[in-house]
N, C-alpha and C positions, 0 to 999 in steps of 0.2 A: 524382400519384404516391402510393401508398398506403403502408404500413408493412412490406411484404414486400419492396418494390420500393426504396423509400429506404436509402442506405447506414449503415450501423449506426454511432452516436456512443457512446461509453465516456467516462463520467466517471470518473474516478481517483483518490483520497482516500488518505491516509495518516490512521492512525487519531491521534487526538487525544492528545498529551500525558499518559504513561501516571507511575503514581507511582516506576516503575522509571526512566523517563526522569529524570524529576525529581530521583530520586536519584543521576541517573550511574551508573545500574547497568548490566549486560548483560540483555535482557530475551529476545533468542530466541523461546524459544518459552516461555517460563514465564508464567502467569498473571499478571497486574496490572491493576487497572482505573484509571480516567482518573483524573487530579489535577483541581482544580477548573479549571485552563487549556485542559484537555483536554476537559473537559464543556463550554465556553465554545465552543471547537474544534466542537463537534458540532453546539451550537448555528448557529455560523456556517456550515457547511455545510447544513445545512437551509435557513438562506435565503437562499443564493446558489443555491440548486434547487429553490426553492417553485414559481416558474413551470415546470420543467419538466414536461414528458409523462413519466415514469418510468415501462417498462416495465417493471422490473427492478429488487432492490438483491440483492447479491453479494459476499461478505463472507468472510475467514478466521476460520472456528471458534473460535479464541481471543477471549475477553471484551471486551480492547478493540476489537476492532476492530468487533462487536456494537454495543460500548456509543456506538458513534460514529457507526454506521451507524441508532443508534433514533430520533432523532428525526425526521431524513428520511422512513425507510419509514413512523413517526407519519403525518405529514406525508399523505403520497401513498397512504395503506392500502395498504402490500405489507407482505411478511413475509420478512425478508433470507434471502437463500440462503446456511448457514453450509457452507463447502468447505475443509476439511482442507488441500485441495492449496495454497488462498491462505497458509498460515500461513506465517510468519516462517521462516527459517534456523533447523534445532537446533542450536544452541549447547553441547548437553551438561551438562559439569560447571562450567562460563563461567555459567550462565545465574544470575543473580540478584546475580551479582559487580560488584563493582570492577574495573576492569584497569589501576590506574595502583600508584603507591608505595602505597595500603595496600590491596596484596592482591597481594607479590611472585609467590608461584605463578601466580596466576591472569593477570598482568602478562605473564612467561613464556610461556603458553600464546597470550595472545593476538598477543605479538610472534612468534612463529612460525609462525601464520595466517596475518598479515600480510605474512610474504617471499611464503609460497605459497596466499594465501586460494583459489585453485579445487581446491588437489589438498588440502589439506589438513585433516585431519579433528580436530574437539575431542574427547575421549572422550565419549562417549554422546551425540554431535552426528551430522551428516549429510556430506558432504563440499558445497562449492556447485555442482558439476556435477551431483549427486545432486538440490538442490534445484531447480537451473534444469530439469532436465527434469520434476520432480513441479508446478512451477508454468506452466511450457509448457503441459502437459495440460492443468492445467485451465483455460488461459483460450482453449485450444482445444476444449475444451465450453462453456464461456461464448457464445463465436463462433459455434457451431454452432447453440445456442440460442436464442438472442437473437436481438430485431428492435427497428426506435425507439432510445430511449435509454436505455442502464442505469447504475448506478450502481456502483464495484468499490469495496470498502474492506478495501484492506491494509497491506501495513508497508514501511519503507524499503526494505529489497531485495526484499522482493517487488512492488511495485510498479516497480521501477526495471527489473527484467525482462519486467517488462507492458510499460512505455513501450518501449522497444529493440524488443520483436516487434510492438505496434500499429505503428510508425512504420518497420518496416521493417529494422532494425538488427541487423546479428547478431553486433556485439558491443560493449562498451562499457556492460553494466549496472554493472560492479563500481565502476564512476568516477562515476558518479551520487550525489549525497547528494540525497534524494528526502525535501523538507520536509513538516512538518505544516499549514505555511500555505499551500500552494498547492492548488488543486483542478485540475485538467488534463483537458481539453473533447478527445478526440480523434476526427475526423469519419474511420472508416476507409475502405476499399478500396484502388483499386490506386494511387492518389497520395495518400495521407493527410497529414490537419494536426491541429495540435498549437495548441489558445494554453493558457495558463494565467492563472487567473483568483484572485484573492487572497481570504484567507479571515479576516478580525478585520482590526482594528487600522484607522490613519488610512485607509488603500485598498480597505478591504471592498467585493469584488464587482467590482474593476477589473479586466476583462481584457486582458490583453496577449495579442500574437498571438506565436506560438513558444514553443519550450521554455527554463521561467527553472526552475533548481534552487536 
């Protein structure tokens, strides 16, 4: 079976530990690059993928998720494909916040997402029906393009929308909390699987078969 013929495998990555994370901030779509945990992160997914064939690496526009996707595409000489459509949820005037007791407005804003997170918009955000359909697209050109194994590196909700439409799912992304330590191996077509394979720490490189969040 040659590489046209064989059914397409998607690696799945959530970018690495960012310094917004770190601080408990809202990161959205605003800039931040990797905390030292996060570069650690990067590193460990490059070699739980050093053996692969990597046809591909695919990545959201935004810095971290670049900065997480570098050492891989190092690795295997590709040159990440940066797609706009991967990037994070707009978050708006949220983005670079607190949402707990110290940052009462912004606390506000985020608890009335939270009754209606799909209809509900932050100011200078998106709504998440707006971003499920911009990240649908592209990983339906991803699909289209792709053959062998590629590589996707995006951020918690955008990934969590990837997993639901590779495995079939048409709904249940928003219940997902989609970690930094897992990497998730999905072999597509008309019955697709899922394992998920760990990334640092005591279990580096254990894969489990099924989806663990």
């Amino acid at each position: 079976m040659n590489l046209s013929e064989a059914p397409l495998r998607v690696f799945l990555a959530r970018h690495g530990q960012s310094l917004l994370n770190l601080q408990e901030r809202i990161s959205g779509q605003a800039e931040t690059p990797l905390s030292d945990k996060g570069q650690e992160q990067a590193r460990a997914l490059c070699d739980v993928l050093r053996g692969e064939a990597l046809t591909a690496i695919y990545a959201s526009s935004l810095g971290r998720t670049l900065q997480t996707a570098q050492p891989t595409a190092s690795h295997h000489g590709l040159e990440p494909a940066a797609l706009d459509g991967l990037r994070e949820i707009g978050l708006g005037v949220l983005e670079g916040r607190h949402v707990d007791e110290r940052d009462a407005e912004a606390a506000q804003l985020w608890s009335e997402r939270t009754r209606d997170e799909r209809a509900f918009q932050v100011p200078g955000g998106e709504t998440y029906s707006d971003f499920d359909a911009r990240v649908s697209a592209s990983l339906d050109w991803i699909l289209e393009n792709s053959r062998g194994s590629v590589l996707i590196v995006g951020h918690r909700n955008t990934n969590a929308i990837i997993l639901c439409r590779l495995l079939g799912q048409r709904n249940g992304a928003q219940d997902l909390n989609v970690k930094n330590k897992y990497l998730y191996a999905v072999d597509c077509g008309p019955d697709p699987a899922v394992s998920t394979i760990r990334l640092g720490g005591e279990f580096h490189g254990t894969v489990y078969q099924g989806l663990r969040t």
